[in-house]
C-alpha positions in Angstrom: 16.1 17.4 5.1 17.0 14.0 4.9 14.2 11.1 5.0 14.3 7.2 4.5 10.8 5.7 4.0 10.7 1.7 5.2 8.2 0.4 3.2 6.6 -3.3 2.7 5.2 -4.4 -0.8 3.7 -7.2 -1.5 3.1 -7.0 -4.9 4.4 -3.6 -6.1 1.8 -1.0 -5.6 3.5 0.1 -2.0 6.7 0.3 -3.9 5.6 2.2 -6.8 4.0 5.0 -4.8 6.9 5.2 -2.2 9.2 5.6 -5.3 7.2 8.2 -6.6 7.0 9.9 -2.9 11.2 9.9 -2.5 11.4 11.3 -6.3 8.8 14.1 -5.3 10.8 15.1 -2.0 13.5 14.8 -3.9 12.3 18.0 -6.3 11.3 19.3 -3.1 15.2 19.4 -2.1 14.8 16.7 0.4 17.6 14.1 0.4 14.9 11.1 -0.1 15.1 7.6 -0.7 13.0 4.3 0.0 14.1 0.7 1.6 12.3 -2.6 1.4 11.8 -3.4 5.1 12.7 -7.4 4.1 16.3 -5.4 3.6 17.0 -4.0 6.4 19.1 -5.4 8.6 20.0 -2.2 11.7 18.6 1.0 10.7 19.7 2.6 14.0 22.3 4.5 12.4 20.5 5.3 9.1 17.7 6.5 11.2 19.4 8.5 13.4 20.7 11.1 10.7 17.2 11.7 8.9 15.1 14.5 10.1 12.2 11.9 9.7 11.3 8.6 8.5 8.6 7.1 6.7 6.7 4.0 7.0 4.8 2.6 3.7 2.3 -0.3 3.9 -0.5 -2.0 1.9 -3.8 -2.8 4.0 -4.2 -5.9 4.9 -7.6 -6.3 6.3 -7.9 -3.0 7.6 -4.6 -3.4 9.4 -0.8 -2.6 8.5 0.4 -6.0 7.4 2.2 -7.9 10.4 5.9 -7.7 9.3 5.2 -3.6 8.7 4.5 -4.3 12.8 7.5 -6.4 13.7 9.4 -4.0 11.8 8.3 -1.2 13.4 8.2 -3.0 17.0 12.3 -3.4 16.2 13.2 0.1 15.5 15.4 2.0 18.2 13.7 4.0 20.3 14.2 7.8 20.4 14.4 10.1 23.4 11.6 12.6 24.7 13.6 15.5 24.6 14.7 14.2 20.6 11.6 12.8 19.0 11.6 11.8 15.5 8.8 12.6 13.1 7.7 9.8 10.8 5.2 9.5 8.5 3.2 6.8 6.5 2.3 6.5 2.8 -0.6 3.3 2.4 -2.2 1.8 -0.5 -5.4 -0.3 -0.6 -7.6 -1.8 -3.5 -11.1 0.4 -2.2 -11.3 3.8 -0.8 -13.1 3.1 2.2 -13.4 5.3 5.0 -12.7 1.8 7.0 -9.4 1.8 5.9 -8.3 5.2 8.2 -7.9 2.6 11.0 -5.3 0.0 9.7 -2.5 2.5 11.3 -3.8 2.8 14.8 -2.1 -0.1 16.2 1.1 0.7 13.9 1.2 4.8 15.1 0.5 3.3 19.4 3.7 1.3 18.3 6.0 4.1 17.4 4.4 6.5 19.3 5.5 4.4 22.6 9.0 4.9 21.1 9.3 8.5 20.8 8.7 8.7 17.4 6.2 11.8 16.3 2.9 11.3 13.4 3.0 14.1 11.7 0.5 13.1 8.9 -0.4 9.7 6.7 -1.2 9.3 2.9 -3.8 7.1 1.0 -4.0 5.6 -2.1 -6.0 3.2 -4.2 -4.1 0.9 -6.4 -5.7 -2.2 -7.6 -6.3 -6.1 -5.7 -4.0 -8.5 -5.7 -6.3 -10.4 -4.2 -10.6 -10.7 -4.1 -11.0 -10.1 -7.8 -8.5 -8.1 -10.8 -9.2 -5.1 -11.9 -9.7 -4.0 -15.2 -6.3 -2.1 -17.1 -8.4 0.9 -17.2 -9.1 1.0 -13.5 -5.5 0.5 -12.9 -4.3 2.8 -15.3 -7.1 5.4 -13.3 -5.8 4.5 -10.0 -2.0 4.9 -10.8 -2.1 8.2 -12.9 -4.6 9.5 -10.2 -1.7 8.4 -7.3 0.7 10.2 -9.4 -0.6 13.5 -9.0 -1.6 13.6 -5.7 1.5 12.4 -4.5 3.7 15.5 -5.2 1.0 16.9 -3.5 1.0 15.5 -0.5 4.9 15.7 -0.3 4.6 19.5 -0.6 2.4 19.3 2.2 4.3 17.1 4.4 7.8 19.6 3.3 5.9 22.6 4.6 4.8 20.8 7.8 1.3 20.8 6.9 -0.6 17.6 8.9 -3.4 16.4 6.8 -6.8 16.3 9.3 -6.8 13.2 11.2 -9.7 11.0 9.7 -11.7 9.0 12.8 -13.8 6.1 12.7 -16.2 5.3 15.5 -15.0 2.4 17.8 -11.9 2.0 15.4 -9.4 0.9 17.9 -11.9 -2.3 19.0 -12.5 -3.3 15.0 -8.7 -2.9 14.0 -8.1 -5.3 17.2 -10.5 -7.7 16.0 -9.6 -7.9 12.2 -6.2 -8.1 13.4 -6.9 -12.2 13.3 -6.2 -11.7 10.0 -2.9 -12.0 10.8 -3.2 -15.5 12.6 -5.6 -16.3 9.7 -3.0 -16.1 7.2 -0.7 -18.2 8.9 -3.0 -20.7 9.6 -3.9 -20.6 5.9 -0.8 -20.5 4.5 0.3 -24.0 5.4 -2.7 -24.5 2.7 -0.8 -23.1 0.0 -0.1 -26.0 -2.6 1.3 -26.1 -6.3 -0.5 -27.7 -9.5 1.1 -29.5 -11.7 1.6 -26.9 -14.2 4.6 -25.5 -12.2 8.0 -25.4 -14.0 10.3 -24.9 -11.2 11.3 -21.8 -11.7 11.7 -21.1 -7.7 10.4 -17.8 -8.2 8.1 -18.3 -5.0 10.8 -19.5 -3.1 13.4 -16.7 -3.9 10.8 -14.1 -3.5 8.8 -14.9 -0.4 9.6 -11.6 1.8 9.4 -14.2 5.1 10.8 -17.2 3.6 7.6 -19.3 4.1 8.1 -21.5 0.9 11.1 -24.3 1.0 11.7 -27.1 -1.8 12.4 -29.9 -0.4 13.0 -33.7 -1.9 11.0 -32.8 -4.6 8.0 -30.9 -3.1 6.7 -27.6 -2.1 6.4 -26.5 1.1 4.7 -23.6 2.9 5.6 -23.3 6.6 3.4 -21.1 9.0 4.9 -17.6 8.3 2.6 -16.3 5.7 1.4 -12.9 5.8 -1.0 -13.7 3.2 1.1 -11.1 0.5 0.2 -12.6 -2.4 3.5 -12.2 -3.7 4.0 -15.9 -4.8 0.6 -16.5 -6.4 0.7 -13.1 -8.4 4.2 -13.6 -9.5 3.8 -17.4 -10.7 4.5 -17.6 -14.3 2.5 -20.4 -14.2 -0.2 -19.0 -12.4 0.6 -22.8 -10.5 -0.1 -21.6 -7.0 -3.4 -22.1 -5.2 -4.0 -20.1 -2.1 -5.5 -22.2 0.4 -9.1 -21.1 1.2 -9.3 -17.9 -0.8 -8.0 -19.7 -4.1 -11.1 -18.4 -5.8 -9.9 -14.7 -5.3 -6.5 -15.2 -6.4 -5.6 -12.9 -9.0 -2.3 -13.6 -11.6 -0.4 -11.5 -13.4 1.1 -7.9 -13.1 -0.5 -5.2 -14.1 0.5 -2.5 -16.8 -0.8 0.2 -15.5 -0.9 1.7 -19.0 -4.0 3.2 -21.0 -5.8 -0.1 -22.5 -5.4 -0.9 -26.1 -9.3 -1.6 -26.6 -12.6 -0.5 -24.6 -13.1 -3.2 -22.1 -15.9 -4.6 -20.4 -15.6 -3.8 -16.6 -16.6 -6.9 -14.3 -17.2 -5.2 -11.1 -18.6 -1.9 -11.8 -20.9 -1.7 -9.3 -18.0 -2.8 -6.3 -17.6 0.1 -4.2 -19.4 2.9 -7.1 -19.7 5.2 -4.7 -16.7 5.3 -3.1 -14.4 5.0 -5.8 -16.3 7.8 -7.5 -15.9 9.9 -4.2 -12.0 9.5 -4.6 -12.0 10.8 -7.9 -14.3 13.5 -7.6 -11.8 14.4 -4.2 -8.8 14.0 -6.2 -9.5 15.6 -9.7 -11.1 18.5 -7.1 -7.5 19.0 -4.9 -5.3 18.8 -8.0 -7.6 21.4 -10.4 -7.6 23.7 -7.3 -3.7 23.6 -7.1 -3.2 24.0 -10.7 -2.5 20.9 -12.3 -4.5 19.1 -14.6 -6.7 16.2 -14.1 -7.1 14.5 -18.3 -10.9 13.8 -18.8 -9.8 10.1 -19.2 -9.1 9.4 -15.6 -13.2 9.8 -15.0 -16.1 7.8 -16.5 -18.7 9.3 -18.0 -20.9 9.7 -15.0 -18.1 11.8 -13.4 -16.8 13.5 -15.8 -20.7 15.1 -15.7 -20.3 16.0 -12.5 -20.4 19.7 -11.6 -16.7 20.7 -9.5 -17.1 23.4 -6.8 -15.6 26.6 -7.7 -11.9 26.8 -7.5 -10.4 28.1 -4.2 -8.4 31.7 -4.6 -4.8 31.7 -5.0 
């Protein structure tokens, strides 16, 4: 089976778990790879010789980010006797139940074009925006991605559709939070650069919608911006302030490697329950299919927890 998944990623989570997702189909035997949708130019052709296609996103606001739409919006349509299965692989910064909605508007899209959902995928991966998470919480998030993604690739090989997750009136509050896209916009013109810049253009060769020119000497940020995060996260400077949100930018990439001393976590309390939820779920789904879940990936309080018995092979 061949596959191409389009994804969009603002910062590199998207494109580290769609990476993963084509190497695991690939060990499935599927022919498997991944595209940045900012590089794709006519995927009629491409499209038309893959059994299926796959669409990866980060949540913006409980939505698929507005380019992820335009993209989609663009794609050739496919013919009702021919349909053509796609799937999605997401990413957010929380695990909450909220975030089933942000492909609704994105699957009504495709849907109108022929194209068949036949299951979507969810992972946490840490902010790039709001507040940074520790190196231990990313380093939980990623290794915890990484083994349930061969697991949900296996699934999606065999043709098994994961249980559609509802939530009530989600159609009217994905409409509504969609003004995050006009939001961004309107706050990207905002943007502006500190002194401590160095000119590195970074920002400006990076942008995925070519908001940010340099012109006679100054910075500027047009009304494009889809709010990625992609130029304040990357700044080597950390130079960039971010309009109105400036106070939850967050700088630098993380390492998503084990941390090199005990640290002290700022925002324990942020979504306990829910983060613990996802945990418990995923340690439970990957013990019960044989593979191992290291004690490290779980704090203290649920690591103590009890699992229900293992399912019969």
């Amino acid at each position: 089976m061949k596959t191409v998944i389009y994804y969009f990623s603002g910062t590199g989570n998207t494109r580290k778990v769609v990476e993963k997702a084509a190497d695991a189909l690939q060990q499935l035997g599927w022919e498997a790879s991944c595209r940045a949708m900012e590089q794709v130019q006519s995927p009629a052709e491409e499209i038309a010789a893959c059994g299926y296609i796959g669409i990866g996103y980060p949540v913006h606001a409980f939505n698929a980010p507005a380019s992820v739409l335009r993209f989609c919006e663009a794609l050739p349509a496919q013919t009702k006797e021919a349909p053509k299965p796609f799937y999605i692989f997401k990413t957010s910064g929380e695990p909450l139940a909220l975030n089933n909605i942000s492909s609704l508007k994105l699957r009504a899209v495709l849907e109108k074009k022929n194209y068949t959902f036949c299951g979507e995928y969810h992972y946490v991966m840490p902010y790039n925006i709001i507040f940074r998470h520790s190196d231990a919480m990313a380093y939980r998030m990623w290794e915890t991605a990484k083994r349930l993604i061969p697991l949900d690739c296996a699934d999606l090989a065999a043709g098994r559709v994961p249980p559609e997750k509802k939530f009530p009136l989600g159609g009217a509050l994905a409409w509504i939070m969609r003004v995050e896209h006009w939001g961004g916009r309107w706050n990207g013109k905002k943007y502006s650069v500190e002194e401590s810049c160095i000119h590195c253009m970074k920002c400006v060769k990076t942008c995925p919608v070519h908001n940010i020119s340099y012109e006679n000497g100054a910075f500027r940020f047009g009304k494009s911006c889809l709010m990625c995060m992609r130029c304040a996260f990357q700044c080597p400077q950390n130079a960039i302030r971010i309009g109105l949100f400036n106070k939850w930018k967050v700088n630098g990439a993380y390492s998503f490697l084990p941390p090199a001393e005990e640290e002290k976590e700022q925002h324990k309390r942020y979504c306990k329950n829910s983060y613990a939820r996802y945990f418990a779920a995923a340690r439970e789904r990957v013990l019960q299919c044989g593979g191992e879940f290291p004690e490290e990936l779980l704090t203290a309080e649920e690591a103590e927890e009890e699992l229900p018995a293992r399912s019969a092979e």
